[in-house]
N, C-alpha and C positions, 0 to 999 in steps of 0.2 A: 135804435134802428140798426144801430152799423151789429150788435151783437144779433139780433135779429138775423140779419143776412148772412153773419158767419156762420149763425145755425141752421139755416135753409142750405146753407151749401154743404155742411157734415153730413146732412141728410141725404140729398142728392148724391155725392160722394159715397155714402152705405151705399143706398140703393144701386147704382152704377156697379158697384163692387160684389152683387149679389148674382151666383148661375141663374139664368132664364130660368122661369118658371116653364115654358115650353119652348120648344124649337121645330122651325119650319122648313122643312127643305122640298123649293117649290120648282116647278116647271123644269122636272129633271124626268129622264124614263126610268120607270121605276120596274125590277123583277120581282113579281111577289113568291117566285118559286110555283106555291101552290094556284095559281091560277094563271090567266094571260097576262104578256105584259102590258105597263100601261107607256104608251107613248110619252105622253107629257101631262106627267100629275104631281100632286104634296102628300109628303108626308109628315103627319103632324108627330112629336116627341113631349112625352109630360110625364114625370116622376119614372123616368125610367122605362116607359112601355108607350110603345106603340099606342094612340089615341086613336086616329084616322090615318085612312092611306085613296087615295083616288084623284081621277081626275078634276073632278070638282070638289074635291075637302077644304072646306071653307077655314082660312087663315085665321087663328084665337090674337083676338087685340093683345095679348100680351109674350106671344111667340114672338122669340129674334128670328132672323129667314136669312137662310143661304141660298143663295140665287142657284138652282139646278142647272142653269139652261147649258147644253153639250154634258153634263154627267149624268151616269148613271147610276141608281142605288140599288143594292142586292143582297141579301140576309147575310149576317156577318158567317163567316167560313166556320164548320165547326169540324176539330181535328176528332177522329172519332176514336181512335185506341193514342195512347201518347205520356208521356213521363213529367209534361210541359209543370213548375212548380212544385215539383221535387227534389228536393236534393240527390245531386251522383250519389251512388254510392261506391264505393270501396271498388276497384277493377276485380273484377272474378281470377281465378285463377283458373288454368287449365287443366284438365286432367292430364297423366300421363297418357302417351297413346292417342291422346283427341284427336281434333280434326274438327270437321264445321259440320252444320246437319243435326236432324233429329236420327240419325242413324249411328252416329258416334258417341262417343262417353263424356259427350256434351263437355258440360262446366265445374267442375268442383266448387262445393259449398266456400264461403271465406272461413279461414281457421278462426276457432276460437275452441277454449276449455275445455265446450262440451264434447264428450265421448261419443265415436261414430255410433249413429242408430244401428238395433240390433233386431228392431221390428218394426212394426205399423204403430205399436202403443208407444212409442220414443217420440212420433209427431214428426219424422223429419222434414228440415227445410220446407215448414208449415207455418207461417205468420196469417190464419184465414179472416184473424178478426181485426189486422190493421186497416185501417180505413185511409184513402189518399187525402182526403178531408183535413185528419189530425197529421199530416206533414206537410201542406203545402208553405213554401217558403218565398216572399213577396219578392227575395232578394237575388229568385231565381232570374237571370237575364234572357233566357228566352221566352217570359213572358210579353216584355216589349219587342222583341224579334218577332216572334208569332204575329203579337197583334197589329205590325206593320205589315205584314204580309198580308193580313184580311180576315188572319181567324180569331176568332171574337169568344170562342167556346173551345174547351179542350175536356176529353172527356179520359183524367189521366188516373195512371193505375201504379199503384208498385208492382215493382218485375223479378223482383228474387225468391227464388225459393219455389217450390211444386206449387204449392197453394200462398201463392205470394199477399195474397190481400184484395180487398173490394173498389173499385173502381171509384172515381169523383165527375161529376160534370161540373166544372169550374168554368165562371167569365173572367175573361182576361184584365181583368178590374178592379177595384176595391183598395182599402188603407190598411185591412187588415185581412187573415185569408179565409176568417167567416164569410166575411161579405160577397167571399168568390163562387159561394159553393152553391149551384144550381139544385143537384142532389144527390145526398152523401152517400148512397150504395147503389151503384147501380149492376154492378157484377163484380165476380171473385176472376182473377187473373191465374189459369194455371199454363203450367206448362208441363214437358217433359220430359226436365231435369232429373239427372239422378246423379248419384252421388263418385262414381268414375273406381278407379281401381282403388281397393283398401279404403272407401270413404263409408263405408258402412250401409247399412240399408236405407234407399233402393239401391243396388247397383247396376240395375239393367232398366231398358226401356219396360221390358215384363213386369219389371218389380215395379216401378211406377205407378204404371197401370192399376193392376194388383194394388199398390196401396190407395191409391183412388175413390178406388173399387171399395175399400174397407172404409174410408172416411164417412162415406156416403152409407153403407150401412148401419155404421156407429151412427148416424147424424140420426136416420130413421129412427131407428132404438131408443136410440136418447131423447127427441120429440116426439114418441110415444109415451115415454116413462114421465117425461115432463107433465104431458097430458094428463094421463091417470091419475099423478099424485094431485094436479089441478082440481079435478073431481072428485078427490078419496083423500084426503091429508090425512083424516084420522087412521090410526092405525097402518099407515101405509111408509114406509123407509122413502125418507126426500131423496132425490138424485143428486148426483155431487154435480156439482155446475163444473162445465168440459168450456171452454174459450174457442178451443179451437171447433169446436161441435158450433158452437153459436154461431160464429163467424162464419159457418156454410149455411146453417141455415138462411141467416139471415140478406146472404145473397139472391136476387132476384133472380140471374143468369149467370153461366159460365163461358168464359172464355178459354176455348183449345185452340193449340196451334195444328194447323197441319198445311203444309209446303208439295210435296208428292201427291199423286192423285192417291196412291194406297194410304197414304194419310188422312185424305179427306173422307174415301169409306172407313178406315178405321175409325175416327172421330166420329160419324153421323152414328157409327153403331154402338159409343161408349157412350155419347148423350144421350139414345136411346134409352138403351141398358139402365144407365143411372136415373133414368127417369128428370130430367132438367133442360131447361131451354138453354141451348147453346147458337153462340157467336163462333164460327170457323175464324180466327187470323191468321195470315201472314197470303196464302192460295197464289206463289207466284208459276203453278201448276193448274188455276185454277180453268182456262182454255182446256188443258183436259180433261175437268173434273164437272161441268156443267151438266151433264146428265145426272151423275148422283147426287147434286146440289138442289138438283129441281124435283126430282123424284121424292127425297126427303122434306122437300119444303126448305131448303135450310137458308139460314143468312150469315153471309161473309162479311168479312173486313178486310179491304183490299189495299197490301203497303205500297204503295207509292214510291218506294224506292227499288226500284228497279231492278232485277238480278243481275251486278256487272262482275267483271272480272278484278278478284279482290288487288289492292296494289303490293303486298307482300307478295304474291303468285310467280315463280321465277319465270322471266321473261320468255326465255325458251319452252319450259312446257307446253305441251301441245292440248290443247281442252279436247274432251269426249265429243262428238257430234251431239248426246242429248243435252251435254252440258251448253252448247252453243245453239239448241234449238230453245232452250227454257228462256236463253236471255234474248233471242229475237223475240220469239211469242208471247213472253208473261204480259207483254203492253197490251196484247186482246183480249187479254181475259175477261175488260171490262166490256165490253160489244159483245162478246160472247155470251156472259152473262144474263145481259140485257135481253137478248132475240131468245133467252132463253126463260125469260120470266124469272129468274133469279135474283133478289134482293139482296144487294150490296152496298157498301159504305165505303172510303178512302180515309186513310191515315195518312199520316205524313213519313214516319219510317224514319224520324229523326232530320229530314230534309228542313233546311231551315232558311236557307237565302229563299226569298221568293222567286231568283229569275229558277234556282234549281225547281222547285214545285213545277212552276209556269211549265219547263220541258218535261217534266213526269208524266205532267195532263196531256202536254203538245203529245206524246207516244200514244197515249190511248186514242186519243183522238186524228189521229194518225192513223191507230188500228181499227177506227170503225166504232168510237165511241162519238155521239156527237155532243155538243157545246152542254146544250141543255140540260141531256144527261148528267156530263158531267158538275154541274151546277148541283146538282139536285144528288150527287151521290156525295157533296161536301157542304149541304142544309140540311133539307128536309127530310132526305133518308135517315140519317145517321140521327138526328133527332126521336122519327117514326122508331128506330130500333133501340132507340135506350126510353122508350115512356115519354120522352117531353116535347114531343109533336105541339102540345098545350100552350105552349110556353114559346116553343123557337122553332126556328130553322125557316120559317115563313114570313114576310110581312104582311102581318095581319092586325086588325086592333087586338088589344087588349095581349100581346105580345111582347115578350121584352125586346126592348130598342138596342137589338144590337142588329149594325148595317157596315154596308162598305161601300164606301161612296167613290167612284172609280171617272177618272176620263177615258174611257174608251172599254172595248169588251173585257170583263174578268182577264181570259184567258189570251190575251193576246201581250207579246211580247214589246212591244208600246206602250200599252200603256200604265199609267200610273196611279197607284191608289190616293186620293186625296184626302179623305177622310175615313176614320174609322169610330163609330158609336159602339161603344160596349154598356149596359145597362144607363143607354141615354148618355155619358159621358162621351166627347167629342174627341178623338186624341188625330193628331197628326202624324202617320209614317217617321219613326228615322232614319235616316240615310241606309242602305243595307252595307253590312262588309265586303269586302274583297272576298272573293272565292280563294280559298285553301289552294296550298300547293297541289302539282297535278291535277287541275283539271275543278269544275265548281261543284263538283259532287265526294271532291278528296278530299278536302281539307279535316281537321281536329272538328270529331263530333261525341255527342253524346251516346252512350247505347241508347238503342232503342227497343220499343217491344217487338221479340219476336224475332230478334238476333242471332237468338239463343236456339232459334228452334231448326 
């Protein structure tokens, strides 16, 4: 008997020790994004995905419940351009003569062996078929940082090099970094970098372009010639297999930068041209550029960090009047957008304490972006614009369980995240850091995308 009992209680002891099979978070206001909110409803969690969500969604006998009542739950934040599970890499070096801007001699490539390019067939500063996927590193720390903050999905890219590599949607989750990856191409990151004095070809913004311009015709070429030999092998010369050919095609979309409004028509007409769906990043011009944004049809990715005045800048210089109109207006650009029918997204811009995020959103919404909006340009937009609408950015059933379970509104500077679900997994916020010296937007950060441009 008495063994008997010890064995009923190893057993109960398992069991106890086993994650719910489902979880209930009941009589909370829920934001499903994609439709109205609901006052006071549950939402049900099973194997990772949304089951049910409504005001009457009947509790499963084997759901644990976390009592809603005063919180609210809201699709977990998804950062929509971002480095988030990457490893730094190597600080860039500067070119001689540089300066900041896509109008300067930008960044020089990191030294190594190889000989400066001498044309478009060298491939410079072209990595098109690394995937963020085969680098993400668990041991990255601001994967926990992020996902105290709220964002639950990071859709992170490598950043060096013209044609740097294919983008990842990653959940902030997982034991190892398969488990993270939502889906592993979803755009080619370029920019435009070139190579600065003596660094070989490109060295100009022209040359850049110009070599672009050549990629994308080689790629044609080369999936045509793939084609053919597909249909004709007999008799017909195989094509050498090209990497970096592959690695464009096999991009869905591309990402340009463009900062100035002549940037932004420059870009709408190189996408064009090339014939590819393109993502506009960084538009802290983008307040002047909403007419050629809507005209084109085009979709932005809007940084978040704000144009201020760098802290190396000697204190005495006096800033240009446009230089001091870009940093009061860049915060409308997202209201401007909006009234203008324009489809946008928000990144983070490397901002990492959440109170900093919180005043990024407080400017926009300041300049005439309301709450909602803003909600919806850090779910369901940024989802809509990479393909996985399917999947997230809404609570909906059949939906991955990533939420943010909040006391008080998202965006308000009170309140506090309580809970954060990432593929149904529960985590609790950690404490955030002290803001960096000078101020909570100075401290030691990472680059971010778009830095460069």
């Amino acid at each position: 008997m008495k063994r008997l009992l010890c064995l009923l209680a190893a057993v109960a002891g398992f069991a106890a020790a086993q994650p719910p099979t489902a979880i209930a978070i009941q009589n909370a206001r829920i934001i499903p994004v994609s439709g109205p909110a609901i006052s006071r409803g549950t939402v049900i969690l099973r194997n990772g995905l949304i089951e049910s969500v409504g005001a009457n969604a009947a509790i499963p006998a084997d759901a644990w419940i976390i009592e809603g009542e005063g919180l609210t739950v809201y699709p977990g934040l998804i950062d929509a351009l971002s480095t988030v599970g990457i490893p730094e890499p190597p600080p860039p070096i500067v070119a001689p003569g540089g300066g900041g801007g896509q109008r300067a001699a930008a960044l020089a490539a990191p030294p190594s062996a190889t000989p400066p390019a001498r044309g478009p067939e060298d491939r410079p500063n072209t990595t098109s078929w690394q995937k963020a996927a085969d680098l993400i590193r668990l041991t990255d720390p601001r994967i926990e940082t992020f996902r105290s903050a709220g964002f639950t999905t990071a859709v992170t890219f490598p950043t060096q090099g013209i044609f740097a590599g294919q983008g990842t949607a990653i959940d902030l989750s997982g034991t190892k970094p398969g488990q993270m990856v939502v889906a592993n191409s979803v755009g080619q990151y370029l920019t435009m970098l070139n190579s600065g004095f003596g660094g070989g070809f490109p060295g100009s913004l022209m040359g850049t372009i110009s070599y672009i311009r050549q990629i994308y015709l080689d790629a044609d070429h080369y999936k045509k010639a793939k084609e053919f030999y597909a249909a004709h092998p007999r008799g017909t010369p195989r094509p050498e297999y090209d990497r970096a050919l592959e690695g464009v095609l096999e991009s869905p979309r591309i990402l340009l930068p463009a900062g100035r409004r002549v940037d932004v028509d420059r870009m709408i007409r190189f996408a064009r041209e090339l014939n590819q769906p393109a993502l506009l990043y960084g538009l802290p011009e983008g307040y002047r550029s909403a007419d050629l944004l809507k005209k084109a049809n085009a979709t932005a990715l809007i940084n978040l960090r704000w144009p201020e005045k760098p802290l190396e800048t000697d204190p005495d210089e006096i800033d240009g009047l446009n230089v001091l109109e870009i940093r009061d207006q860049a915060p409308s650009t997202p209201a401007v957008l909006v009234k203008n029918g324009v489809r946008f997204a928000f990144y983070s811009g490397g901002l990492t304490r959440r109170s900093d995020l919180l005043k990024a959103v407080k400017k926009a919404t300041d300049a005439g972006l309301t709450s909602d909006e803003a909600i919806k340009a850090l779910t369901l937009t940024p989802a809509q614009i990479y393909g996985l609408a399917d999947r997230m950015g809404s609570i909906e059933p059949g939906k991955i369980a990533n939420l943010v379970v909040t006391k008080g509104d998202l965006f308000d500077e009170r309140t506090q995240i309580q809970y954060v679900f990432v593929d149904g997994l529960k985590y609790e916020p950690v404490p955030e850091p002290p803001a960096g010296p000078g101020g909570p937007n100075r401290g030691a950060r990472t680059p971010a995308p778009g830095d460069q441009q």
